[in-house]
C-alpha positions as CSV (number, residue, x, y, z in Angstrom):
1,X,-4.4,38.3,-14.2
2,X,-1.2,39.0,-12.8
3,X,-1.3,35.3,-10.9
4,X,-2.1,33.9,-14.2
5,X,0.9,35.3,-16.0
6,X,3.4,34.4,-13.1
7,X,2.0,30.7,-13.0
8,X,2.7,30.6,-16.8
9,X,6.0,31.9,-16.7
10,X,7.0,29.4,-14.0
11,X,7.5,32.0,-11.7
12,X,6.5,30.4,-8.6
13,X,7.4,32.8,-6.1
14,X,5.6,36.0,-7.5
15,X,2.8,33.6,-8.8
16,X,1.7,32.7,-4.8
17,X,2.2,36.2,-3.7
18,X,-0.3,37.1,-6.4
19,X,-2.7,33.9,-6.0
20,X,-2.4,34.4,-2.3
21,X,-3.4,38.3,-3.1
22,X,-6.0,37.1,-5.3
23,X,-7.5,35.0,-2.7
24,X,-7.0,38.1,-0.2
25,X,-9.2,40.4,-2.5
26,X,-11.7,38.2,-3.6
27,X,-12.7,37.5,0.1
28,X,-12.6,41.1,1.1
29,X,-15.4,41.3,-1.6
30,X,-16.8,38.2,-0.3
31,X,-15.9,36.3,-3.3
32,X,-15.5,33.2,-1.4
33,X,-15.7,30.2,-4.4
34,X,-12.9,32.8,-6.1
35,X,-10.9,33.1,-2.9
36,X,-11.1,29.1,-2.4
37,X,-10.1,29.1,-5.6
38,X,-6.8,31.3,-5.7
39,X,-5.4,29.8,-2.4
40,X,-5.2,26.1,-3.9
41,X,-3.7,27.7,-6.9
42,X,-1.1,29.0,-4.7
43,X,-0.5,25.7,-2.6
44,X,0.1,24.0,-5.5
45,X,2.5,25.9,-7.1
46,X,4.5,25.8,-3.4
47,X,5.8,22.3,-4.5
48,X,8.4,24.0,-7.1
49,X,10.0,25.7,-4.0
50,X,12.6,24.0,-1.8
51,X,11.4,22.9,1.4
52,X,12.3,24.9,4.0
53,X,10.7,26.7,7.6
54,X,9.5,29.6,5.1
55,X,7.9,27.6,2.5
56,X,5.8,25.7,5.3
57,X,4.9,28.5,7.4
58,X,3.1,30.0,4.1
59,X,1.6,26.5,3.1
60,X,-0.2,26.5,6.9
61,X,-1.2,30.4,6.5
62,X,-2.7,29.2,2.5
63,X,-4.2,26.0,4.4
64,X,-5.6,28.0,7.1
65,X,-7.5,30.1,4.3
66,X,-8.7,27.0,2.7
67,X,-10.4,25.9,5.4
68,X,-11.6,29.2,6.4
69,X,-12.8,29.2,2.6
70,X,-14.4,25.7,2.7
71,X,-16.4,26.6,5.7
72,X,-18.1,29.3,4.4
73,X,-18.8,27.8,1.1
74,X,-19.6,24.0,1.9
75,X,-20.6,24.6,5.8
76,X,-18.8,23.3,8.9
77,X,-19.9,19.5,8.9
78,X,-18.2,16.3,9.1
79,X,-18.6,15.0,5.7
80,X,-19.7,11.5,7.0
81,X,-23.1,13.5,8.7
82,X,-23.4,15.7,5.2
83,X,-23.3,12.2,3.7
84,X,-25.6,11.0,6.1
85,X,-28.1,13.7,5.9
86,X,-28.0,13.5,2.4
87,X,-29.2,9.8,2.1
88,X,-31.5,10.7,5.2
89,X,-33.4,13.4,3.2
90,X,-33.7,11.1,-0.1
C-alpha cells in the first residue's frame, strides 16, 4: 500500500524501497507472481533517478530478483524449447 502511495506521489526513491520490500515479503510468503510483480514496479520507477553507480547496482540486485522470480513461476527453459514443446505437444 505504502509502494502504491509513493509511486503516486512521484516519490521514486521511497516508492523502490517499498516495491523492492514488497517484493521481499511476498517471496518470503512464497508469493512469487506478487513478488515478480513488485520488483518490475520498482525497475521501472528507477528511470526517474539520475544514473549513477548506486542507481545501477540496485537495478542488477531488482533484475537479479526478476529472474529469480521468472524461474520459479515460468520454469528455467529457453523460450525457443517452451515454444517448441508447445507446438510438439499440439
Amino acid at each position: 500500500m505504502l509502494a502504491r502511495h509513493w509511486t503516486e506521489a512521484g516519490e521514486a526513491e521511497p516508492a523502490i524501497a517499498e516495491w523492492s520490500r514488497a517484493g521481499k515479503a511476498a517471496e518470503a510468503r512464497n508469493a512469487f507472481r506478487e513478488a515478480l510483480e513488485s520488483y518490475q514496479q520498482a525497475v521501472a520507477l528507477l528511470n526517474a533517478l539520475p544514473e549513477s553507480p548506486e542507481r545501477d547496482l540496485r537495478e542488477l540486485e531488482l533484475r537479479q530478483s526478476i529472474v529469480l522470480m521468472l524461474m520459479v513461476t515460468k520454469g528455467n527453459a529457453p523460450p525457443e524449447q517452451s515454444t517448441l514443446s508447445s507446438a510438439l505437444m499440439r
